[in-house]
N, C-alpha and C positions, 0 to 999 in steps of 0.2 A: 467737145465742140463738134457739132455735130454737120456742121459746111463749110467750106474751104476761108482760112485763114484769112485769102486778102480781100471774100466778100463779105466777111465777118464785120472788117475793119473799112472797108468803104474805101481802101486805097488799091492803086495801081502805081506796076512796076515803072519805075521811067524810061527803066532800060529796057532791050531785050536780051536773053540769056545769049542771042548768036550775036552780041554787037557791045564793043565796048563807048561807042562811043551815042549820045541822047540824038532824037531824029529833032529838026525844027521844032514838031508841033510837043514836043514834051518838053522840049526847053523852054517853051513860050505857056506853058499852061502850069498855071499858078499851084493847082492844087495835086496832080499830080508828085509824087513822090517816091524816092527809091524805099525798098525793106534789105535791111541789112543786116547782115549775119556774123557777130564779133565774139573771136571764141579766145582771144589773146588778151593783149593787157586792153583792150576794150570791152572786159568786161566791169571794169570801173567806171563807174556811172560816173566822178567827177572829170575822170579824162576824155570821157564823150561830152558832158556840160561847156567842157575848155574847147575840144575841137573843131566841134560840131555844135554851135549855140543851139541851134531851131532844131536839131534832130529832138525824137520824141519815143521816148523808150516805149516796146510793147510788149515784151513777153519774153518767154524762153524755147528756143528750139535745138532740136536734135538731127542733126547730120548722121545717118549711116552709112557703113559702109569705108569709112574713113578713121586712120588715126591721129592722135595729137603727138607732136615734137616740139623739141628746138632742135630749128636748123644751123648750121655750121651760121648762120649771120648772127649768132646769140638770141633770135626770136623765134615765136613760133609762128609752125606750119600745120600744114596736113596734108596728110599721105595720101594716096585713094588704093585700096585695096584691092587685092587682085580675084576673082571670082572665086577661087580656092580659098583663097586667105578671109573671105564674106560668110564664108558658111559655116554655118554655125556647130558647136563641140558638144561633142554627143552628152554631154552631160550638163544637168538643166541650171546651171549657175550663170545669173547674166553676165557678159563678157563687154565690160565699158572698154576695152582697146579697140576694140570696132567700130566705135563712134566716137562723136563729138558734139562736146555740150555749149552753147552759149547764150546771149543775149540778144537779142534782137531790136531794132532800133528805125524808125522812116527817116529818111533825110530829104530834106530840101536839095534844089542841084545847088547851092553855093556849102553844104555840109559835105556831098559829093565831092566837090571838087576839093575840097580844105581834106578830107581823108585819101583821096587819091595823093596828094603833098607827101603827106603824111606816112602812108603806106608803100611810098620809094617806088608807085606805080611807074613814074617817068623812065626809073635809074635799074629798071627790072626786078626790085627787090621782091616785087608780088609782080601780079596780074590779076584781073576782073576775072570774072565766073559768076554765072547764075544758074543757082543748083538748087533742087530740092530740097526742101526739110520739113521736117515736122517740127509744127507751129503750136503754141500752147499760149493763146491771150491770158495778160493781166485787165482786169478791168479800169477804164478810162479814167474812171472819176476818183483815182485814186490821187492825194494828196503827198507830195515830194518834200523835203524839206533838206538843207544842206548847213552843215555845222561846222566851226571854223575847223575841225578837223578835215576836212578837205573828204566828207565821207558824206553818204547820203542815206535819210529815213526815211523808210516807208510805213503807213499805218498797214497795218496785217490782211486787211479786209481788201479783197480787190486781188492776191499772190495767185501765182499760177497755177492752175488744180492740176499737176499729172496726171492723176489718177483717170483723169477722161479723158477719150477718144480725144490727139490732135486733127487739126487741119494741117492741108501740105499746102506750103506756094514754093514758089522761088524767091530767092533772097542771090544779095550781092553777097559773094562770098572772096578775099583777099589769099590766093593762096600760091604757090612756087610749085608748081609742077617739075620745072628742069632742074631743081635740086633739092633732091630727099636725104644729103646727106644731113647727121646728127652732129649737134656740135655742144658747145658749152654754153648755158648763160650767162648774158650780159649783168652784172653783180645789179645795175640802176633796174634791169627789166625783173628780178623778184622780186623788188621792192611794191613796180607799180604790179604786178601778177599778183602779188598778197593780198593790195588793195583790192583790184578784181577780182579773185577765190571769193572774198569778204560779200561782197556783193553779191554774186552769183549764187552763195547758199541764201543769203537772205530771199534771194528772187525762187530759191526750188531747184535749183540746176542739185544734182544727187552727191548728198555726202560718198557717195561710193565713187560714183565717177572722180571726185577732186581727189581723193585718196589712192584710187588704182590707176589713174593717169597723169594728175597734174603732179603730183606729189613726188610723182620720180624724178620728175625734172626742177621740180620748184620746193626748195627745204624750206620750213613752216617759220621765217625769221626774218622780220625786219632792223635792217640797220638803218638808222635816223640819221645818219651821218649821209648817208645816199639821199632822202630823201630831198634834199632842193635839186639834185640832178635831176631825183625819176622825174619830180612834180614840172621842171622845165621842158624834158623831155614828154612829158604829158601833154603839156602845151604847145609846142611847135617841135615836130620831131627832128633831129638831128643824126643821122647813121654816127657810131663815132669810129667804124673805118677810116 
């Protein structure tokens, strides 16, 4: 892609990266839309379809610079790495703990507002951030379809080419700065992060990354027994501290 991601896509941010909250004239203009950056159990296309009706899936991008966890709240986070810790190891093996992979998605402000709910934004569980990343489009005209498996199809034609040059914007990114500590996951949150893994290779996000990151924290196994919790909690989240 050879020009900057959000004039590729003909949108703009609604926010700005120094402001967590929308000025009049973005809340009042229709077309207007946030880009947002979901690297946790949002990477399940059905649990953004439930959250976020009108958001509109775009692509995959890549955060550097940054690690993935679970944080002590049984979710994940991301770290931001130290200038030391950014540079890269004399030996040419690519190192996915230095980044972070996800999906990318526009929302509407009423999708905005239903994931800020959702994201314990009020209760401190996150915070707003508008960060860079590198941007990798899927093509528009691509065709979605959803099966009563609670899972979504893509036709192949239209997937995200890594192989070519991204574009960078900013994106809404959900992260907890004032606590890096590691904890355990929530048994409901593998279930829906299985689903998401699921996704994300389909979309291109790198079998390596889900292996040498996700994979330490997330064992490769769904229990069906969880599954009416994750799928509620996919729908309206409930902390269950």
């Amino acid at each position: 892609m050879d020009t900057s991601a959000s004039s590729t896509l003909h949108l703009k941010l609604s926010l700005s990266h120094r402001s967590s909250v929308p000025s009049n004239d973005t809340m009042t203009t229709a077309h207007q839309r946030t880009i947002y950056f979901g690297y946790g159990s949002n990477l399940w296309l059905h649990q953004m379809r439930q959250r976020c009706p009108t958001s509109k899936y775009l692509g995959i991008a890549r955060l550097k610079g940054y690690k993935w966890i679970i944080y002590d709240r049984g979710y994940a986070n991301i770290i931001e790495l130290s200038e030391e810790e950014k540079q890269h190891d004399s030996n040419d093996k690519h190192d996915y703990l230095k980044e972070v992979w996800g999906l990318v998605y526009s929302l509407e402000h009423e999708d905005e507002r239903r994931l800020d709910v959702n994201e314990g934004v009020a209760h401190g569980a996150y915070s707003k951030e508008w960060i860079e990343c590198e941007f990798w489009t899927a093509s528009s005209e691509r065709t979605v379809r959803e099966n009563t498996a609670h899972s979504f199809s893509y036709v192949d034609e239209g997937k995200p080419d890594t192989s070519k040059k991204p574009g960078k914007t900013e994106m809404l990114v959900y992260i907890n700065r004032e606590n890096a500590r590691e904890g355990k996951i929530k048994e409901e949150y593998v279930y829906r992060m299985n689903k998401g893994i699921r996704d994300a290779l389909k979309e291109g996000v790198p079998r390596q990354y889900v292996e040498q990151v996700l994979r330490e924290w997330i064992p490769d196994v769904e229990d069906e027994r969880l599954g009416e919790v994750a799928r509620r909690q996919a729908l309206e989240f409930e902390d269950e501290r």
